[in-house]
Residue frames relative to the residue before (quaternion, step in Angstrom):
aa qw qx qy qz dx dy dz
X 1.0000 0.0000 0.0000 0.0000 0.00 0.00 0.00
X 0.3770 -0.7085 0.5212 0.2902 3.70 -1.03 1.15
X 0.0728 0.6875 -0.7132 -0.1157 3.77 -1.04 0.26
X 0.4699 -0.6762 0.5495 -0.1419 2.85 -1.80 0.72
X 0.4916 0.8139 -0.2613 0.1664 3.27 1.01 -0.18
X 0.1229 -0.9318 0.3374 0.0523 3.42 -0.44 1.48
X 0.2479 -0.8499 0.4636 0.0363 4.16 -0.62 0.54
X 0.7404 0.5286 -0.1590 0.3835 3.36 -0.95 0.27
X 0.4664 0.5915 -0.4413 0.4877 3.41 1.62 0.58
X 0.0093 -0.8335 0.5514 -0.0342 3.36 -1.51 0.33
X 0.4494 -0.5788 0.4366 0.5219 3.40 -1.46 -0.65
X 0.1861 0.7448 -0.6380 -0.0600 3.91 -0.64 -0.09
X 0.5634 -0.6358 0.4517 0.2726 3.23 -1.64 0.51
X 0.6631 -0.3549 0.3491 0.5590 4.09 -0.94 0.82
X 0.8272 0.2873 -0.2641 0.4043 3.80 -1.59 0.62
X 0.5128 0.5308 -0.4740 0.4802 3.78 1.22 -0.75
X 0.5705 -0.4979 0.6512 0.0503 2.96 -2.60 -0.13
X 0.2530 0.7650 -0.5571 0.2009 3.38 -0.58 0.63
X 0.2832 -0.7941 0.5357 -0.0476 3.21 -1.18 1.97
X 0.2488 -0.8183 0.4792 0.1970 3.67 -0.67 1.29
X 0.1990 0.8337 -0.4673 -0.2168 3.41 -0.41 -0.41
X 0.1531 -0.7305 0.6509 0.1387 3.52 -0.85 0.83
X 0.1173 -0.6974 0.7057 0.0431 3.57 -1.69 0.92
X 0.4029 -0.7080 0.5759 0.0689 3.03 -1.15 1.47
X 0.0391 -0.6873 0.7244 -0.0367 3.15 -1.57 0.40
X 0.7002 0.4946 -0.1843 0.4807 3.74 -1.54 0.42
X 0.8517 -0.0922 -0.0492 0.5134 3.76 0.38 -0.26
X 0.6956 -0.5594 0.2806 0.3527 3.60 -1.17 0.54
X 0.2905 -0.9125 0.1650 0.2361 3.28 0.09 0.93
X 0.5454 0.5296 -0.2045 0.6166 2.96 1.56 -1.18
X 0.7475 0.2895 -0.4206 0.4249 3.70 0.43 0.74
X 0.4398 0.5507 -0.5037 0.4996 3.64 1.34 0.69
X 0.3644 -0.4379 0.7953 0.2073 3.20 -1.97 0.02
X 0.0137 0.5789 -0.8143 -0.0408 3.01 -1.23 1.08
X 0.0152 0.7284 -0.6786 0.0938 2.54 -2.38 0.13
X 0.3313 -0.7663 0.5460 0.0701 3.67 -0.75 1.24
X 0.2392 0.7903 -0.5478 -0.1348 3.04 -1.39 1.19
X 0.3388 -0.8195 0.3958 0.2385 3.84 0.05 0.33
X 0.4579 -0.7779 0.4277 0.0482 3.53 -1.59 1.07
X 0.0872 -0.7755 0.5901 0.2070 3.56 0.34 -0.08
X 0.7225 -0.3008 0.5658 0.2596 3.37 -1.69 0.16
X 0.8705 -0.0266 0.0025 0.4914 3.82 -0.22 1.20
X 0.7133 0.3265 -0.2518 0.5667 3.39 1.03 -0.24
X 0.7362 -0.4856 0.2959 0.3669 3.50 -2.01 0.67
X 0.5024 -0.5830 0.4703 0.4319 3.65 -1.15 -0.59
X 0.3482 -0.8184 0.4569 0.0125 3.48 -0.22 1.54
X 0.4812 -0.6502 0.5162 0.2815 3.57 -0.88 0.88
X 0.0735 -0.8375 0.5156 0.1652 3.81 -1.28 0.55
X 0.5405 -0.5378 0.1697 0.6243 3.26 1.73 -0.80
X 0.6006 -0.5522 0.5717 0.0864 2.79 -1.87 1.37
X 0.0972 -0.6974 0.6988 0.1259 3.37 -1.70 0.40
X 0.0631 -0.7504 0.5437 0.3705 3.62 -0.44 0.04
X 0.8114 -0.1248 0.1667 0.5462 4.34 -1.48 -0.37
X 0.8804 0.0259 0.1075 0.4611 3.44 0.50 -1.54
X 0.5595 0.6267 -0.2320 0.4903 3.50 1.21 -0.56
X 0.7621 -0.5084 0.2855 0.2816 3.37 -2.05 0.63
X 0.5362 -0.5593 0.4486 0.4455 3.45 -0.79 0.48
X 0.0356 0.7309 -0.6491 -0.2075 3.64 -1.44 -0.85
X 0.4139 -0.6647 0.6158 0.0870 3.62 -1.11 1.32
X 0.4638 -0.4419 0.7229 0.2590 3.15 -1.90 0.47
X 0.5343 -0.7304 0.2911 0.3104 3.87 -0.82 0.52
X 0.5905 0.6762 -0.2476 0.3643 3.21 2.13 -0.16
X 0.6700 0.3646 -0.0881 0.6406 3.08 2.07 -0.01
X 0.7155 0.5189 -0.3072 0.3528 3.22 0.67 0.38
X 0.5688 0.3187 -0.4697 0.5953 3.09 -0.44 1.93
X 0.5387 0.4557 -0.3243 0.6301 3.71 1.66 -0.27
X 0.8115 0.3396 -0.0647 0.4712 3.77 0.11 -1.63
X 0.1784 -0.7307 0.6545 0.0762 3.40 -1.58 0.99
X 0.0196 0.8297 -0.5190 -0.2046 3.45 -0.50 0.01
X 0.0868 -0.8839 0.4596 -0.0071 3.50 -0.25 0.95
X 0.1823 -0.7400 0.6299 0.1498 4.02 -1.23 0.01
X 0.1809 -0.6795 0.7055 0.0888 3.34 -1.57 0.92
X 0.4853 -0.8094 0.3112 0.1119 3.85 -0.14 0.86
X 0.5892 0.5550 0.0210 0.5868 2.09 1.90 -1.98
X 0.7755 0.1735 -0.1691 0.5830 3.93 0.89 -0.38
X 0.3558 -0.7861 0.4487 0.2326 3.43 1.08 0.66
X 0.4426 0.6710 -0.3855 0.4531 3.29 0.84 1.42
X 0.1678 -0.7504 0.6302 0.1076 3.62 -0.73 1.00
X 0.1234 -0.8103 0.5726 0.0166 3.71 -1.30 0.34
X 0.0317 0.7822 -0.6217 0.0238 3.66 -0.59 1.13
X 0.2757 -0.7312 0.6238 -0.0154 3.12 -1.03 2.02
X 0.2647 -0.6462 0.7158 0.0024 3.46 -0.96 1.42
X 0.0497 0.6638 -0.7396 0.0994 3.32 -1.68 1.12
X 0.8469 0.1031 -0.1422 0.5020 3.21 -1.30 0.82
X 0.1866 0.8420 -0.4962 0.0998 3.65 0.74 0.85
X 0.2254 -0.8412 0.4814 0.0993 3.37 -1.13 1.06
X 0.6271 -0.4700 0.2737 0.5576 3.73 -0.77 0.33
X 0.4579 0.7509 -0.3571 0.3146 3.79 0.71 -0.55
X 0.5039 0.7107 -0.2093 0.4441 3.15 1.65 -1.51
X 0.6870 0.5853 -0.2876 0.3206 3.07 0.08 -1.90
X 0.4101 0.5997 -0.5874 0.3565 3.56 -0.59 1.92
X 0.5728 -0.3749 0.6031 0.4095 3.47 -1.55 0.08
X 0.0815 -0.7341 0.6741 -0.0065 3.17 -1.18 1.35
X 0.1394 -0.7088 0.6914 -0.0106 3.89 -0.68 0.96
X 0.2811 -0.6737 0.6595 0.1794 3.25 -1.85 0.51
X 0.0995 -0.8773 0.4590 0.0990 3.62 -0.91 0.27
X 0.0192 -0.8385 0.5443 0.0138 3.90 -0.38 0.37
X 0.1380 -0.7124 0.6856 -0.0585 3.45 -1.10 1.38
X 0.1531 -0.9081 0.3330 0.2025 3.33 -0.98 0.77
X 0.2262 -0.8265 0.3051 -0.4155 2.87 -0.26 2.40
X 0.3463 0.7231 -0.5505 -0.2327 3.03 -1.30 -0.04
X 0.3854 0.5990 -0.5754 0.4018 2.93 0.79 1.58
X 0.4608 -0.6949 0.5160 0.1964 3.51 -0.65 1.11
X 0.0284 -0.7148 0.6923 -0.0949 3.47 -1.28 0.49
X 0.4421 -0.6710 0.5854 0.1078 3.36 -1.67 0.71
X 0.5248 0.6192 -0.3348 0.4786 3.29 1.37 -0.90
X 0.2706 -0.6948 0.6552 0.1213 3.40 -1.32 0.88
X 0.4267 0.5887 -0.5177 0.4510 3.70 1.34 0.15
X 0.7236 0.3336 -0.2963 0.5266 3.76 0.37 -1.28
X 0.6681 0.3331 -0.5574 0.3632 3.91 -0.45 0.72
X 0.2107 -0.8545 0.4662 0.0895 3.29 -0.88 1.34
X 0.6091 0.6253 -0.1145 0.4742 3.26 1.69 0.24
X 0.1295 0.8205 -0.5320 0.1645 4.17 0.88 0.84
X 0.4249 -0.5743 0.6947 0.0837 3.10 -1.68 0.47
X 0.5750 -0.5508 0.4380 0.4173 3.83 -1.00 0.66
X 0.5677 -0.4697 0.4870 0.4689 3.72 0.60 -0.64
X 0.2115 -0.7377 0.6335 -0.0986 3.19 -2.22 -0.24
X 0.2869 -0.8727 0.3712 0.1352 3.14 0.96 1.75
X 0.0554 0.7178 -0.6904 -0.0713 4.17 -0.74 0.60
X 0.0805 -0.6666 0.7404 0.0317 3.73 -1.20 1.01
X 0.0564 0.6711 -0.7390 0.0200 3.46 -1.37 0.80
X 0.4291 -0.5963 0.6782 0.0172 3.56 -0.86 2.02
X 0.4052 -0.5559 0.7043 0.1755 3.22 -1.77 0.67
């Protein structure tokens, strides 16, 4: 059975920091793409950034230079550091893994989600 299971949301105030981490279970890891994408309140589910097995990350352009997205193989665990968050942020934040290594934006081609991970960012 795949699980998904993400941590490490919160409230913080515009400019703070906040580290996600989702740990995988259930499928081979180091041969998924993962990849994070987050939901506001009334609006669609929005790409944040993709990793592929071995290869370079890629950002949505509203987060990049702020957001890292990163992978530990070895703990079958992916991690997106947030810096300098802005109210804008503020969404459900889900991880997602597709096994792959071709990368994609499309949230249709990842057959693998986590429940989410609430992020608030006060002004």
């Amino acid at each position: 059975q795949v699980q998904l299971m993400e941590s490490g949301g919160g409230l913080v105030q515009a400019g703070e920091s906040l580290r996600l981490t989702c740990v995988v279970s259930g499928v081979i890891f180091d041969r998924n793409v993962m990849a994070w994408y987050r939901q506001a309140p009334g609006r669609q589910r929005d790409f944040v950034a993709v990793i592929p097995p071995g290869g370079k990350a890629t950002y949505a352009r509203s987060v990049k230079g702020r957001f890292a997205i990163s992978r530990d193989n070895a703990k079958n665990t992916v991690y997106l550091q947030m810096n300098v968050l802005k109210p804008d942020d503020t969404a459900d934040y889900s991880c997602a893994a597709r096994l792959s290594d071709w990368v994609t934006k499309r949230p249709d081609d990842y057959a693998y989600w986590g429940q989410g991970t609430q992020v608030t960012v006060s002004s």
